[in-house]
N, C-alpha and C positions, 0 to 999 in steps of 0.2 A: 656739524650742521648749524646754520646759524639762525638763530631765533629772530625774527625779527618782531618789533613791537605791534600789535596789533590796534589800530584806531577804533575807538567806542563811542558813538555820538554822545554828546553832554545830555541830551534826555534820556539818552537807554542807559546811561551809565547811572542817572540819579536814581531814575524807575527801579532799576537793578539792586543798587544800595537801600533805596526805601523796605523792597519786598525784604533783603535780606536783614535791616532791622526788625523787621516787620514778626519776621521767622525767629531770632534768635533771641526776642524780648520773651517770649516765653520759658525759655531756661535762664532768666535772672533771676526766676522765683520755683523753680525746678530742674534738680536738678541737668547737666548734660548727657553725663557720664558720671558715674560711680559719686563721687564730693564733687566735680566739680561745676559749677554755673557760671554763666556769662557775665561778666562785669560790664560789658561793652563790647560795642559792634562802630570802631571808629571808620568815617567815610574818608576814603584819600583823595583829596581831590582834584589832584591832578593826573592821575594814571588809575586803571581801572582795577581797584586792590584795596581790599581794608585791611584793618588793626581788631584783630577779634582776641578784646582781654577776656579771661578767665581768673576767677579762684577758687580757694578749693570749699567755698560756704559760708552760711551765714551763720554757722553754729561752732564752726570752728576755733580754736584757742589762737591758735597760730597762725593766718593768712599765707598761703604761697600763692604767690599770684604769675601767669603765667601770660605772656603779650605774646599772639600772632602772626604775620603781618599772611594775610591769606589774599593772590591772585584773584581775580573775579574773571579773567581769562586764561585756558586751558589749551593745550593742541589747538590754537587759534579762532578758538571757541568762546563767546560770552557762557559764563554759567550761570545758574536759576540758584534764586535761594536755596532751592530744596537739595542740589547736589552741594552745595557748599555747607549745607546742616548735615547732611549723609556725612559729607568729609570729613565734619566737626566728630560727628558719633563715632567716627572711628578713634576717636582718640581711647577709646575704653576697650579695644580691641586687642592692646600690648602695649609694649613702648616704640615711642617713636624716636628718629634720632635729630633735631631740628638744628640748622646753620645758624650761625646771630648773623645778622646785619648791622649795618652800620648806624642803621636807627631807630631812635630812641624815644620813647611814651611815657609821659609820667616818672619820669626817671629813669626807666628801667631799658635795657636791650628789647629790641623786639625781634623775635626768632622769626626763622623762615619757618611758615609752615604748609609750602608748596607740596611736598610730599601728599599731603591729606584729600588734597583734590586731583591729582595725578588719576588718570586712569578712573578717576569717580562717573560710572555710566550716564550716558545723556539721558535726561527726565526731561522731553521737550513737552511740559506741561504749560500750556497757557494763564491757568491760575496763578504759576511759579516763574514764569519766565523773566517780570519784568518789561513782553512786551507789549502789555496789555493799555489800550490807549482807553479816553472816554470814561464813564462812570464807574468801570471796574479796573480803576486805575490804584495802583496802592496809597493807601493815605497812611499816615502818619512823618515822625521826620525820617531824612535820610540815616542818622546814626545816632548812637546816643552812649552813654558814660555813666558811672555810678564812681566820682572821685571817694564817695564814702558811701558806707552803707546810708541811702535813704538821703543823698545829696546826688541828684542828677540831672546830667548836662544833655542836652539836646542839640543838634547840627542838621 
């Protein structure tokens, strides 16, 4: 079967990104799962997919830090923040088994973590969708980075 790429207008694709920084800035300061919180929710901006870094805390000795790269399209589906943070939650659910890719964040490999949204139920929420126009449009930026604790990048 062949996949073929799916086109996402540049305003739904940013609206998209925004809501989903929007959602995942709150586990930069709590956690996701078990240790670990978000470092970052990077925007791609060319295809409709980010970079969702992870590590394992702010209290931590040791730092494992763990890169992403999560689809924002499904079974030829735009997803909402809220099913792409559901996907995230599932990372506390066992282990997962993630592809690398060929590319690279911050030095490090960035894993495939398609898997996590695979089969993640539709939540065609309007709050969460992304497609929401006019004053109840998401605000803030589209993605954003913590290069250090308490040093962060904004996109």
């Amino acid at each position: 079967m062949d996949h073929q790429p799916v086109a996402v207008p540049p305003d739904v694709l940013f609206r998209t990104q925004c809501a989903l920084a929007a959602a995942l800035w709150h586990y930069a300061s709590a956690p996701l799962t078990q240790r670990l919180f978000v470092r970052g929710c990077i925007p791609d901006l060319d295809e409709p997919r980010v970079t969702v870094a992870l590590w394992t805390g702010p209290a931590a000795r040791e730092k494992v830090n763990l890169f992403l790269h999560i689809p924002l399209v499904s079974d030829g589906v735009l997803l909402s923040a809220a099913q792409v943070t559901a996907g995230l939650l599932r990372l506390g659910r066992g282990p997962y088994i993630f592809g690398v890719t060929r590319r690279r964040f911050d030095g490090k490999p960035v894993l495939n973590g398609s898997v996590l949204v695979e089969g993640v139920a539709a939540l065609p929420s309007p709050a969460e969708s992304g497609e929401r126009q006019g004053p109840g449009e998401p605000r803030g930026p589209r993605g954003f980075y913590f290069e250090r604790p308490g040093q962060l990048k904004e996109y």
